[in-house]
N, C-alpha and C positions, 0 to 999 in steps of 0.2 A: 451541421458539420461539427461542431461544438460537443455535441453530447456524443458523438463516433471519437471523437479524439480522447474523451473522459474515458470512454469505455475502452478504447484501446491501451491504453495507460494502465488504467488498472488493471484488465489480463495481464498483463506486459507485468507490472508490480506483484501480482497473485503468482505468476509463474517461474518470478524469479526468487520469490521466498517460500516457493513450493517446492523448487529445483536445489535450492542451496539446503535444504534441510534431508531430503532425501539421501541422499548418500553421507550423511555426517554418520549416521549408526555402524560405523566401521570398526572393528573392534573385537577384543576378547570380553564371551557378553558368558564362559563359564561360571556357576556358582550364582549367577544374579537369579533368582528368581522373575516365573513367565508376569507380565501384568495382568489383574481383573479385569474382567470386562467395564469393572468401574472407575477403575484409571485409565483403560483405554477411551471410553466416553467422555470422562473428562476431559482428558486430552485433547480431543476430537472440539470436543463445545470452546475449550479455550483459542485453540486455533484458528477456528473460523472465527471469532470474534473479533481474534488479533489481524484475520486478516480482512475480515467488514470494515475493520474501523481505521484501517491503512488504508484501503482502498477509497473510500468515504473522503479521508484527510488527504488522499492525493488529489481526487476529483475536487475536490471542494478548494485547494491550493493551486492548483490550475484555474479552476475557473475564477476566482477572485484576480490572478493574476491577467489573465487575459482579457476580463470584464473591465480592468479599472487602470490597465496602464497605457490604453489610448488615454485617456482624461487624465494622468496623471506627467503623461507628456507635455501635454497642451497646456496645462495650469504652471508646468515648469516654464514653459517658452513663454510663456504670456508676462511671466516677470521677471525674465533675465531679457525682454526685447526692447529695450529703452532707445 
């Protein structure tokens, strides 16, 4: 159950920083010159990285949280129960 909820997170995360960037290119794109194939690959390798490694730090922020805040309840009530 645990690793379905990671993985849907992260889609979820991947789709919305895939979705917000899509239509940002709006614009008078006149007089710019077209990109290389080698700033388009660029482009490409840096953004899946940015979104590996988002994706990665949301699953892994998740699961820490949901791994350690039963036992972080319980060590709270254990000494506030006098």
């Amino acid at each position: 159950m645990l690793k379905k909820a990671g993985f849907v997170s992260a889609v979820a995360a991947g789709l919305m920083m895939v979705g917000g960037t899509a239509f940002a290119a709006t614009g008078d794109t006149t007089g710019t010159p077209d990109p290389t194939f080698g700033d388009a690959y660029a482009t490409f390798i840096e953004g899946g990285g940015a979104l590996g490694y988002g994706a990665a730090s949301l699953v892994a922020g998740a699961y820490t949280g949901v791994a350690t805040t039963p036992a972080l309840i319980l060590h709270s009530l254990e000494h506030h129960h006098h």
